[in-house]
N, CA, C and O of each residue as an XYZ file, in Angstrom:
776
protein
N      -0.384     12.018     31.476
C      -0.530     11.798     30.034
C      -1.603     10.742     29.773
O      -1.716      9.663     30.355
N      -2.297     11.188     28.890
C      -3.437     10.270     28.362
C      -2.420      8.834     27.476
O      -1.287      8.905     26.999
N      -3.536      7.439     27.542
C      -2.729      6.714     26.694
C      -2.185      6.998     25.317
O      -1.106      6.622     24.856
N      -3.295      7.862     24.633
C      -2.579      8.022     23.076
C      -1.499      8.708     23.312
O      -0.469      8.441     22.694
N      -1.551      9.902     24.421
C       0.084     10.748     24.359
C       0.757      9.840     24.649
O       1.714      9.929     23.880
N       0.919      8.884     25.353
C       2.130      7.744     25.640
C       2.625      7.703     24.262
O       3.542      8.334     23.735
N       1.794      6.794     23.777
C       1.713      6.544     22.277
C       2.815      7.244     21.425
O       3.896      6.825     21.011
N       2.127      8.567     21.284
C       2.511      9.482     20.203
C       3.987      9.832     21.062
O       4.849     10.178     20.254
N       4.347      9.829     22.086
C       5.331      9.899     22.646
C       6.497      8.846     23.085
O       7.464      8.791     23.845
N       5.637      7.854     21.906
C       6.803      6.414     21.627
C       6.708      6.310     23.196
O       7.855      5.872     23.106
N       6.455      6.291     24.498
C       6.143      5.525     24.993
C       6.149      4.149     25.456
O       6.487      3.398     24.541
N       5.900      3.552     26.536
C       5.072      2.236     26.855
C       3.586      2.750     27.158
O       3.344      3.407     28.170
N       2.765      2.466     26.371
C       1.431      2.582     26.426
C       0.324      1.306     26.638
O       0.566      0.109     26.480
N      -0.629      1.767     26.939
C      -1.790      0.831     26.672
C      -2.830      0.688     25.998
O      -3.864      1.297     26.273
N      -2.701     -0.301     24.812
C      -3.464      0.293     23.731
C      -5.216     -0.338     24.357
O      -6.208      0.192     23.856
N      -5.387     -1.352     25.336
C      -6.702     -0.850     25.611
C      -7.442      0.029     26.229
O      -8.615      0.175     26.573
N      -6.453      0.570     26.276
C      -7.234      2.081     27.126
C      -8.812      2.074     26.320
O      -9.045      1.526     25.243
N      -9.763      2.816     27.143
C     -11.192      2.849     26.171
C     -11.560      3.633     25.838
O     -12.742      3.589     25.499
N     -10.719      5.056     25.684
C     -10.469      6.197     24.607
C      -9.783      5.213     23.351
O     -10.362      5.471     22.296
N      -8.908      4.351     23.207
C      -8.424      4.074     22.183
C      -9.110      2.671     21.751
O      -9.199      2.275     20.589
N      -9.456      2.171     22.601
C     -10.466      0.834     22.035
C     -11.928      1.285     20.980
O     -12.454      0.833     19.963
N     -12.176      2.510     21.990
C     -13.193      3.167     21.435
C     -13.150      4.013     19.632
O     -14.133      4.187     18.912
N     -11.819      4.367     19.343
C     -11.247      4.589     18.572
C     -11.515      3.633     17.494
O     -12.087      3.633     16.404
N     -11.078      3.083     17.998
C     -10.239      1.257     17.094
C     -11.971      0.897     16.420
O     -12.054      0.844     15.193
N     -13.224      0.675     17.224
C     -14.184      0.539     17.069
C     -14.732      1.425     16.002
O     -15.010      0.767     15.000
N     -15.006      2.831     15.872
C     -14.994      3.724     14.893
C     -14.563      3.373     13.744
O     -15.394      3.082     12.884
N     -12.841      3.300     13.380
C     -12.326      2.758     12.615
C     -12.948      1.731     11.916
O     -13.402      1.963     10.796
N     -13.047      0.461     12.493
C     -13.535     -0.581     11.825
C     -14.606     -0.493     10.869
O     -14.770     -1.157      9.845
N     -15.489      0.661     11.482
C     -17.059      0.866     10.932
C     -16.536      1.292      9.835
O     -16.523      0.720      8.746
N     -16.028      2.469     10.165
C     -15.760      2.664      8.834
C     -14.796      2.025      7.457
O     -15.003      2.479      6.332
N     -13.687      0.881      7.703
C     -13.457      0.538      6.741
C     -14.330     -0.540      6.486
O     -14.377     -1.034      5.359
N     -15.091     -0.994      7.499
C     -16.320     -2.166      7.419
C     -16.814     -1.627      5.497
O     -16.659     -2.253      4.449
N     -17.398     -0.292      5.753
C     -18.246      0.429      5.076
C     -17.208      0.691      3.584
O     -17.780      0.607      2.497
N     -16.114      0.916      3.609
C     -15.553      1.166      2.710
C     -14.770      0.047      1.976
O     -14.019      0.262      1.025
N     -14.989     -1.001      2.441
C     -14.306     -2.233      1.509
C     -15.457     -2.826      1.101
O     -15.331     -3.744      0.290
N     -16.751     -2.475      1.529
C     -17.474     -3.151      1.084
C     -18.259     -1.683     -0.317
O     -19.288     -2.001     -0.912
N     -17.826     -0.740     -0.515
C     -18.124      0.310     -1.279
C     -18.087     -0.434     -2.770
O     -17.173     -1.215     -3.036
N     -19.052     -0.162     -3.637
C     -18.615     -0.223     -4.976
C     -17.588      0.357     -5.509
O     -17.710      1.581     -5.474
N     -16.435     -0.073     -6.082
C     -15.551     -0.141     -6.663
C     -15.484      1.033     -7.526
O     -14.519      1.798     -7.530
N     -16.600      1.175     -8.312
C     -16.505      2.079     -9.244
C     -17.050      3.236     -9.079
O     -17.380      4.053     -9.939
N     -17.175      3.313     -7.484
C     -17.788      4.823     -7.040
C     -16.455      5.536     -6.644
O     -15.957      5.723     -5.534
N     -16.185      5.755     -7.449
C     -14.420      6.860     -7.415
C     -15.372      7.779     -6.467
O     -15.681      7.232     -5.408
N     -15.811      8.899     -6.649
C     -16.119     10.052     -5.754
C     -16.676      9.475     -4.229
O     -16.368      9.995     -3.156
N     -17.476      8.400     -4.375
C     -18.052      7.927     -2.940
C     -16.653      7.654     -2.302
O     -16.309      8.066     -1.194
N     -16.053      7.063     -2.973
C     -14.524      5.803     -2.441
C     -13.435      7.512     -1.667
O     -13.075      7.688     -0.503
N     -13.224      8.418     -2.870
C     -12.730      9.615     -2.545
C     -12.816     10.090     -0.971
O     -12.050     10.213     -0.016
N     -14.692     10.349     -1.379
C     -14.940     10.718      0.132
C     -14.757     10.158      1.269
O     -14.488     10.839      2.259
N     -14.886      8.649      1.328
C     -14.522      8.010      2.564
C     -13.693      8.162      3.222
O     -13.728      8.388      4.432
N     -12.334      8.015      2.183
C     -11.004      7.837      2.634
C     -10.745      9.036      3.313
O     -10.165      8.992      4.397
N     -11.103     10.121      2.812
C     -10.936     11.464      3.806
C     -11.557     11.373      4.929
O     -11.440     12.246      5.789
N     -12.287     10.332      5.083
C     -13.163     10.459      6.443
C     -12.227      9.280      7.411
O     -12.377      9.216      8.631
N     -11.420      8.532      6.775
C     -10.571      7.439      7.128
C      -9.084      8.252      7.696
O      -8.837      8.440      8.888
N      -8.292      8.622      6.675
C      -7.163      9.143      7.265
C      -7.272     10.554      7.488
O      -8.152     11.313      7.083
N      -5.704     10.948      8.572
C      -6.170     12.491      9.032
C      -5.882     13.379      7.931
O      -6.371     14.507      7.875
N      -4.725     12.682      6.623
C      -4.972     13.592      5.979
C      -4.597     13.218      4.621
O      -3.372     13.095      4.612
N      -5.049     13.000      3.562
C      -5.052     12.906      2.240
C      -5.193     13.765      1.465
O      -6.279     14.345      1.465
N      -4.055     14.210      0.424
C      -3.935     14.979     -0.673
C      -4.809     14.697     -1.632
O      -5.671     13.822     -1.562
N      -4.536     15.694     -2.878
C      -5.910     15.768     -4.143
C      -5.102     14.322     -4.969
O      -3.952     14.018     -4.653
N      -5.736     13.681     -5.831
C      -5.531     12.926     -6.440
C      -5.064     11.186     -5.399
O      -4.113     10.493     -5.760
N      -5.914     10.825     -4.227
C      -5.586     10.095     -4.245
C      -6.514      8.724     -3.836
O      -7.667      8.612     -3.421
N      -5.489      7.778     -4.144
C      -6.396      6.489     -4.899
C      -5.986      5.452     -3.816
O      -4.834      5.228     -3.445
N      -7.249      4.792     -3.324
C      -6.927      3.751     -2.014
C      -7.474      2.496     -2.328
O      -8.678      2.431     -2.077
N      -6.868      1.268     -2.895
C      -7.960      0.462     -3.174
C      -8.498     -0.552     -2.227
O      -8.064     -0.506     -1.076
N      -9.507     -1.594     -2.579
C      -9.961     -1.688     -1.284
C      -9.508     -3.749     -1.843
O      -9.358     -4.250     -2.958
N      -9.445     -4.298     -0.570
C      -9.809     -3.777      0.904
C      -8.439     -2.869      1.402
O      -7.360     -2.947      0.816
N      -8.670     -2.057      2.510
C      -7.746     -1.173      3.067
C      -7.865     -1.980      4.306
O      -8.884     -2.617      4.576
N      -6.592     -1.935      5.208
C      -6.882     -2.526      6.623
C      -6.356     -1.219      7.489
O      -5.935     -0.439      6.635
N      -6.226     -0.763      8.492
C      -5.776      0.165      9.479
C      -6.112      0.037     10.913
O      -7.026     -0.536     11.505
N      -5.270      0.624     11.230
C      -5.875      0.410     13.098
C      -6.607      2.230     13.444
O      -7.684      2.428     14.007
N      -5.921      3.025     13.067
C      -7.292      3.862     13.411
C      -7.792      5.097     12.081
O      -8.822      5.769     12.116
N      -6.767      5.125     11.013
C      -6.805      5.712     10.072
C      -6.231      6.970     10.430
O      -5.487      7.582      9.663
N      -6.543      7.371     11.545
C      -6.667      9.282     11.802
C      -4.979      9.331     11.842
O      -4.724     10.479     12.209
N      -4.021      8.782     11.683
C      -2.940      8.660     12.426
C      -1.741      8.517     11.121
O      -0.511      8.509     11.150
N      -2.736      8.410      9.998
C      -1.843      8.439      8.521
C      -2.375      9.666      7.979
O      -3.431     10.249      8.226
N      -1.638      9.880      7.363
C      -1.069     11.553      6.351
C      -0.576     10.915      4.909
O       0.283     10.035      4.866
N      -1.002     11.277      4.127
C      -0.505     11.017      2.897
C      -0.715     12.415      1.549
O      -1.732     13.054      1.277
N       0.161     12.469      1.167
C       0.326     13.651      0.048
C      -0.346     13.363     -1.111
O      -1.053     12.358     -1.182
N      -0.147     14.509     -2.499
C      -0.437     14.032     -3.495
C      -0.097     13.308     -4.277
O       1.082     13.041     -4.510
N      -1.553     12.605     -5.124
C      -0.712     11.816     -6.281
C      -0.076     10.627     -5.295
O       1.104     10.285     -5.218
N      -1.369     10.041     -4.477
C      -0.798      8.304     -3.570
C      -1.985      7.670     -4.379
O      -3.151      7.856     -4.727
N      -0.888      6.766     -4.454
C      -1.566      5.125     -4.589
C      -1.295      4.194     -4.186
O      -0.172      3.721     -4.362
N      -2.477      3.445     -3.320
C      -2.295      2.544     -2.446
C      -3.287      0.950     -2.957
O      -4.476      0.673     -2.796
N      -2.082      0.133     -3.639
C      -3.456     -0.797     -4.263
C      -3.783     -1.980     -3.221
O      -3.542     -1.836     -2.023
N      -4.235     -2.929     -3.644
C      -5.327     -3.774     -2.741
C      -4.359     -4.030     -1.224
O      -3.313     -3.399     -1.070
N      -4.858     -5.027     -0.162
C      -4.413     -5.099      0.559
C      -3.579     -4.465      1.432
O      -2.972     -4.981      2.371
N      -3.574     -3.112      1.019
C      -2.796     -2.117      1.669
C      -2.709     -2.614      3.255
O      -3.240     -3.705      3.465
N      -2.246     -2.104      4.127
C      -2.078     -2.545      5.926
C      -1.403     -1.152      6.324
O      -0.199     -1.139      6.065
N      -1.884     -0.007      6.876
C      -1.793      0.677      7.593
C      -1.732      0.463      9.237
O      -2.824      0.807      9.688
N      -1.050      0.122     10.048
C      -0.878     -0.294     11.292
C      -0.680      1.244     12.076
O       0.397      1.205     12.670
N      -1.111      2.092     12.203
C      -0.404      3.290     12.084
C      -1.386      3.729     13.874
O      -2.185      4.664     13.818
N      -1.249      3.184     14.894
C      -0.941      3.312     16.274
C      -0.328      4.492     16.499
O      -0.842      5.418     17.125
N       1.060      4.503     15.876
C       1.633      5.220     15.611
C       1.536      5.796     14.145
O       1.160      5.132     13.179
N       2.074      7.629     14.093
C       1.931      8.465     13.245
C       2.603      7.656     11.561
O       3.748      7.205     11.571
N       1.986      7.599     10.624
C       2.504      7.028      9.303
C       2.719      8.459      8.682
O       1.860      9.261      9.051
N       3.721      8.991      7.774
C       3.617     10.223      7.217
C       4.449     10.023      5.971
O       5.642      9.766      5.807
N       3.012     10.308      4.798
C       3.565      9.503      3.069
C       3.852     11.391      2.395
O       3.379     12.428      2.858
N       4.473     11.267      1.594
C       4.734     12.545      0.796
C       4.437     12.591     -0.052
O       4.088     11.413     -0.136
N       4.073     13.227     -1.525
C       3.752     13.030     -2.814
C       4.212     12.239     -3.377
O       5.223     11.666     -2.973
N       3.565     11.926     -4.590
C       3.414     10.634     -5.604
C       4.197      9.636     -5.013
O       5.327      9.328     -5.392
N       3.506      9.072     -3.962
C       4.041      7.649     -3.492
C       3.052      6.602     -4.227
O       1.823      6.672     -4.248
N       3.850      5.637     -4.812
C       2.945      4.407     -5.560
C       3.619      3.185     -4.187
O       4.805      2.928     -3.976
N       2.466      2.659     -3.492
C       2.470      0.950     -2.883
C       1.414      0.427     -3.372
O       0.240      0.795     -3.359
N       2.248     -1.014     -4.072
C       1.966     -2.779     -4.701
C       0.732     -2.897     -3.802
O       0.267     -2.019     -3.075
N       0.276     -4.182     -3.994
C      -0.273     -5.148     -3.239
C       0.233     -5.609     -2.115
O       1.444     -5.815     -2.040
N      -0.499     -5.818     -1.193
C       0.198     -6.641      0.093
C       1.317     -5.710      0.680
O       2.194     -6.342      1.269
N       1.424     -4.828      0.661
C       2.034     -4.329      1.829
C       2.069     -3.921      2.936
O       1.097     -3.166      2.945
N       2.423     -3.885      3.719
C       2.429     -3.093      5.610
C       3.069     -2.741      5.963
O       4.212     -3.155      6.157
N       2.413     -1.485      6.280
C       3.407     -0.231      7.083
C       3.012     -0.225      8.229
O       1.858      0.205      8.206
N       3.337     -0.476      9.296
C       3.503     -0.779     10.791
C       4.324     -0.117     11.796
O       5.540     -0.292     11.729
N       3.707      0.821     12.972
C       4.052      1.769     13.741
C       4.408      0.973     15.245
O       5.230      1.226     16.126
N       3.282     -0.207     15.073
C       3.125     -0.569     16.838
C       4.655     -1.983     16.984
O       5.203     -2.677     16.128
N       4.809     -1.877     18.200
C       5.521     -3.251     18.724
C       5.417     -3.431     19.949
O       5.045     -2.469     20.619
N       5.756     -4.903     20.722
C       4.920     -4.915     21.511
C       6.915     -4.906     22.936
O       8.130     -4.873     22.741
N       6.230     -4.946     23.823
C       7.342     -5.060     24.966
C       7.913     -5.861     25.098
O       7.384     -6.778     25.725
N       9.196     -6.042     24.664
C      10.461     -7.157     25.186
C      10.373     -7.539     26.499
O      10.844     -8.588     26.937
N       9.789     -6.726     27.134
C       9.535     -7.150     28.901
C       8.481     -8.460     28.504
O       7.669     -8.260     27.601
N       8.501     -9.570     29.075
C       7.386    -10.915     28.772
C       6.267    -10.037     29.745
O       5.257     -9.646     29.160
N       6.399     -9.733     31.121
C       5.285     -9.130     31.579
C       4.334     -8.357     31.650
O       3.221     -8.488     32.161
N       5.135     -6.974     30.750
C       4.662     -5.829     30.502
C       3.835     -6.264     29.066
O       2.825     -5.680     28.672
N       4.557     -7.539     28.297
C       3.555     -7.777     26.637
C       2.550     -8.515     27.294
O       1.553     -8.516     26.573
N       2.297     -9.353     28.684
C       1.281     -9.893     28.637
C       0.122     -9.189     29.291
O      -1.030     -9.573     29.495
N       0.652     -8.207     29.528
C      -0.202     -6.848     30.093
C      -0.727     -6.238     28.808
O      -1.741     -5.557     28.959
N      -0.183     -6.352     27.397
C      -1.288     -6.150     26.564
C      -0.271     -4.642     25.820
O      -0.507     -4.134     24.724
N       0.966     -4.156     26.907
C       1.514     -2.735     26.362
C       2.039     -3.116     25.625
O       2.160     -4.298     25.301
N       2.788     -1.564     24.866
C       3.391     -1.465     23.549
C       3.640     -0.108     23.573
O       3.275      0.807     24.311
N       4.555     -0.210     22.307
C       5.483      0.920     22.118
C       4.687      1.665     20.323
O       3.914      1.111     19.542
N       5.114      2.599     20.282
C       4.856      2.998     18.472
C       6.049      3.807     18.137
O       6.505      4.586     18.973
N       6.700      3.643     16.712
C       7.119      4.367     16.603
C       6.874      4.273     15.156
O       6.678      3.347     14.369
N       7.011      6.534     15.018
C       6.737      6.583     13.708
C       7.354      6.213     12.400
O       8.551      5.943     12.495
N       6.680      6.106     10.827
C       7.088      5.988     10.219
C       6.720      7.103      8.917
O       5.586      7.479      8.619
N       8.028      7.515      8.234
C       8.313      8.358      7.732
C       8.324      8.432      6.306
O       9.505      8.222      6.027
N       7.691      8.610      5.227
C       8.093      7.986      3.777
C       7.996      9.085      2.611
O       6.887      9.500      2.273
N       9.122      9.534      2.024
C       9.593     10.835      1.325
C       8.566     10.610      0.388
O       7.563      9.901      0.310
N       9.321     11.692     -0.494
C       8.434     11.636     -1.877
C       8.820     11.070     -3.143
O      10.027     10.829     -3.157
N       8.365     10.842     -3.963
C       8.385     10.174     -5.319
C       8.741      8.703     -5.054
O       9.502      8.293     -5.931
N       8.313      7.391     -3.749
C       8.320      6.661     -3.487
C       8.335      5.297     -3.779
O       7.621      4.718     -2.959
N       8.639      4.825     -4.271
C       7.526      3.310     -4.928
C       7.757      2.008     -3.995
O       8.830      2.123     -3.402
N       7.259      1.119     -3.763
C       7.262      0.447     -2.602
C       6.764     -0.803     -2.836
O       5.705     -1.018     -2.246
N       7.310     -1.963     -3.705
C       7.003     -3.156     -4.284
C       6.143     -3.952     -3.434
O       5.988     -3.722     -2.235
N       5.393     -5.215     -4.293
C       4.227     -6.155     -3.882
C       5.520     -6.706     -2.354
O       6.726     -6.747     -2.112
N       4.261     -7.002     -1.759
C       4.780     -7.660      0.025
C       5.924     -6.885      0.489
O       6.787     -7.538      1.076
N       6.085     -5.844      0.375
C       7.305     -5.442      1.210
C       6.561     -4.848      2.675
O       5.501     -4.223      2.705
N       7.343     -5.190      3.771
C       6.913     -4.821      5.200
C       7.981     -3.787      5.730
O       9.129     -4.112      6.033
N       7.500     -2.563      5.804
C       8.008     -1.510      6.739
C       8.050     -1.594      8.128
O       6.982     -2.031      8.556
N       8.923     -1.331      9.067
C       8.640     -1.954     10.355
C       8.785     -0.417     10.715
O       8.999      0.643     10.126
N       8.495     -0.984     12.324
C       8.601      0.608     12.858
C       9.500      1.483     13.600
O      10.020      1.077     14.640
N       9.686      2.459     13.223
C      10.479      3.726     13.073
C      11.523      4.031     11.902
O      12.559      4.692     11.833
N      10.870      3.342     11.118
C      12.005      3.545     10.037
C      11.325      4.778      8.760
O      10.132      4.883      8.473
N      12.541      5.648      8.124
C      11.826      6.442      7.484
C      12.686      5.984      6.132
O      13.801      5.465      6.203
N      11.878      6.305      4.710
C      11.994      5.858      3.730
C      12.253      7.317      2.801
O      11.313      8.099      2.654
N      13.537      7.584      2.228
C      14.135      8.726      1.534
C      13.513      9.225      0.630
O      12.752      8.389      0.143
N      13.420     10.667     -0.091
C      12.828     10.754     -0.989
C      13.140      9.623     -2.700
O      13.929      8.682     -2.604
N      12.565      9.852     -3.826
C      12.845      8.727     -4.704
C      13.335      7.543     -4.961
O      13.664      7.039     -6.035
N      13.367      6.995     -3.517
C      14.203      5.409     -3.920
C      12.606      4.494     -4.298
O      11.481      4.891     -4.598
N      13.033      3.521     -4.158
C      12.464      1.745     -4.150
C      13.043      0.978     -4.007
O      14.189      0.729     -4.380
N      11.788      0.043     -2.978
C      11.894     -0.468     -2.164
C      11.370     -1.885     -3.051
O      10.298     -1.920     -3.656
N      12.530     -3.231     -2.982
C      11.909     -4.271     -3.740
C      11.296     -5.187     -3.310
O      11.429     -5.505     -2.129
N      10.477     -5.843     -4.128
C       9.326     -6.610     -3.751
C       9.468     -7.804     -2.694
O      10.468     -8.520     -2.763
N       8.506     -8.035     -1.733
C       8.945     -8.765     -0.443
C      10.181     -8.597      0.243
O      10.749     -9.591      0.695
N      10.827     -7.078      0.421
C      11.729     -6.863      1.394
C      11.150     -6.528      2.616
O       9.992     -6.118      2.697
N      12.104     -6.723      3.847
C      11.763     -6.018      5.177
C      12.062     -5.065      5.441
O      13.135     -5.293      6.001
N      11.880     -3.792      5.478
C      12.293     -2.678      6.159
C      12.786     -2.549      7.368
O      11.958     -2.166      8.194
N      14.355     -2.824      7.943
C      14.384     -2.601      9.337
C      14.625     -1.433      9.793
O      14.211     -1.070     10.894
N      15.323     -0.692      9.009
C      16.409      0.418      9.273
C      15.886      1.471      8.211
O      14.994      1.167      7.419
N      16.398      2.554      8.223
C      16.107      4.013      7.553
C      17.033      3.497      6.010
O      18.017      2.758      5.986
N      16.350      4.153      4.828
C      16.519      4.067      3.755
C      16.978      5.548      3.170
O      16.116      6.405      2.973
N      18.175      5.769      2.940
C      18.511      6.799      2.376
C      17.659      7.696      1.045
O      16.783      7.057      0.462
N      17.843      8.701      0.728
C      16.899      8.899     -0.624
C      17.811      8.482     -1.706
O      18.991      8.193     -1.507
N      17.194      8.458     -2.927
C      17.441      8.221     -4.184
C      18.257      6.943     -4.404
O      19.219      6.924     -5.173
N      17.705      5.510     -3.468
C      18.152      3.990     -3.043
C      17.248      3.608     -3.833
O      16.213      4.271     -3.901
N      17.426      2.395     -4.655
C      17.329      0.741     -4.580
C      17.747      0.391     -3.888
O      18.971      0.449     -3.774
N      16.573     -0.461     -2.591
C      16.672     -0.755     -1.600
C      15.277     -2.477     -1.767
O      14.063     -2.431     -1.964
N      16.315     -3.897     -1.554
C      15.828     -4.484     -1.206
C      16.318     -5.872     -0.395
O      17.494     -6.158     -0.171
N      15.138     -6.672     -0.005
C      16.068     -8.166      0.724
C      15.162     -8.196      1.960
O      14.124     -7.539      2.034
N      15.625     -9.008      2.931
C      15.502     -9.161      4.145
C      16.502     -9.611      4.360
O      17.028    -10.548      3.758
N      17.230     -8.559      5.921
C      16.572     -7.261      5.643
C      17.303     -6.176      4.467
O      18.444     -6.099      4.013
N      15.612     -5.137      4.153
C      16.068     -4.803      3.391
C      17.597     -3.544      2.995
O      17.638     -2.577      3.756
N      18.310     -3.587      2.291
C      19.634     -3.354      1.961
C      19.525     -2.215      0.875
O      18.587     -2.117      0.083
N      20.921     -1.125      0.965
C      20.698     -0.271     -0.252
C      21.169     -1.366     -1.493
O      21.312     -2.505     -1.050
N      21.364     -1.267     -2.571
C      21.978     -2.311     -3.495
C      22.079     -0.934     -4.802
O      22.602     -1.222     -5.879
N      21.738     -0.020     -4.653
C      22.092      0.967     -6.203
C      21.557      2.544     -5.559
O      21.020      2.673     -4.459
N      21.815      3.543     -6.416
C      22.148      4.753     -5.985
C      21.102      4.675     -6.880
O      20.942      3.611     -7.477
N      19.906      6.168     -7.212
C      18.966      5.980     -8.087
C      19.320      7.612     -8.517
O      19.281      8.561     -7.734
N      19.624      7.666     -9.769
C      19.994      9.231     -9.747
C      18.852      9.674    -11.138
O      18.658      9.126    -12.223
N      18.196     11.030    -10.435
C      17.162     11.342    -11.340
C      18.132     12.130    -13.130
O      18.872     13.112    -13.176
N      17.706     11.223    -14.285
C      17.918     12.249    -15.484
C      16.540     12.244    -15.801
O      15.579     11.500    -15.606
N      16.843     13.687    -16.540
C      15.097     13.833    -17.635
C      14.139     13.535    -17.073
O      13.174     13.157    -17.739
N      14.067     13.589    -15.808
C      12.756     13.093    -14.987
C      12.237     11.869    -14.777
O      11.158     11.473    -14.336
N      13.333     11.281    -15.225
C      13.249      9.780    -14.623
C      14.030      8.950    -14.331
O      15.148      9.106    -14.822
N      13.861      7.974    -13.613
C      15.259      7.319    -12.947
C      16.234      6.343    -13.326
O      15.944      5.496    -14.171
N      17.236      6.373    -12.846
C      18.443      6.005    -13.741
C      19.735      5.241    -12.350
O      20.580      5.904    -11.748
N      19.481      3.765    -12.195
C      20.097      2.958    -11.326
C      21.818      3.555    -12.005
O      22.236      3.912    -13.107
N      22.298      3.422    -10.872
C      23.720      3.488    -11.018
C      24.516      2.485     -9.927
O      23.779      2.126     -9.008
N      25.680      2.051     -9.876
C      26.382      1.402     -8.637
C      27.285      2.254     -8.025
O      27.913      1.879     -7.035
């Protein structure tokens, strides 16, 4: 197995392998290029991002700066919005579903490194994916950790941790973050209950 299959196979991998360093390098150029994009070039900004992640739906909006470790490795549906400071860590596979709205300052994070002291000072690591339904919303500083998947229509409140899997249709916040309300859709929009 090549290092990325480790990887993608949650694994102990090595992320300097120089298929994936080489990667990582690519990447950079290109968000080098895209945080430094004019702002108000919607169609230029459009195009990038498709050239950034492996896969982005119609209608969607990335603002900058964006950070990521290789881009190719996030999926996102229609109708995303991702505002400033976004953090894609996505080593491992990130996979967003339609109309997901994330705040400022957030990170979604795939990689961790080895509880073994020897094997982390060897530089390995593990990924695991992260999963995030649809109709999403995902408050300023909240941190997703990795392998956790996020239900269809809940939210997630502002500066929580994600340790664990989030049921759908949750108010979900804290460190760590906690269900705290059931979110039940009327009339097409949402409606906290206990």
């Amino acid at each position: 197995m090549t290092e990325k299959e480790k990887s993608y196979a949650e694994l102990l991998y090595q992320p300097n392998d120089p298929e994936l360093s080489a990667d990582r390098d690519v990447t950079v150029k290109k968000l080098c290029a895209y945080n430094n994009m004019d702002p108000l070039d919607r169609s230029g900004r459009k195009a990038a991002i498709r050239e950034i992640l492996g896969k982005a739906g119609e209608n969607c909006v990335v603002e900058q700066p964006l950070f990521c470790t290789y881009g190719y490795n996030t999926t996102v549906g229609d109708n995303f919005f991702l505002n400033v400071n976004g953090k894609l860590m996505d080593s491992g596979k990130i996979t967003i579903g339609d109309n997901v709205f994330i705040a400022p300052n957030v990170s979604i994070i795939t990689e961790e490194h080895a509880m073994d002291v020897k094997q982390r000072l060897e530089g390995l690591e593990y990924t695991h994916p992260v999963t995030i339904g649809n109709n999403v919303w995902i408050c300023t500083g909240a941190i997703v950790l990795p392998g956790v998947t996020i239900g269809d229509n809940s939210v997630i409140g502002a500066g929580s941790v994600v340790t664990k899997d989030i049921p759908a249709n949750s108010l979900a916040v804290g460190n760590p973050c906690r269900v705290i309300r059931t979110l039940e859709a009327e009339n097409g929009e949402g409606k906290a209950s206990e």
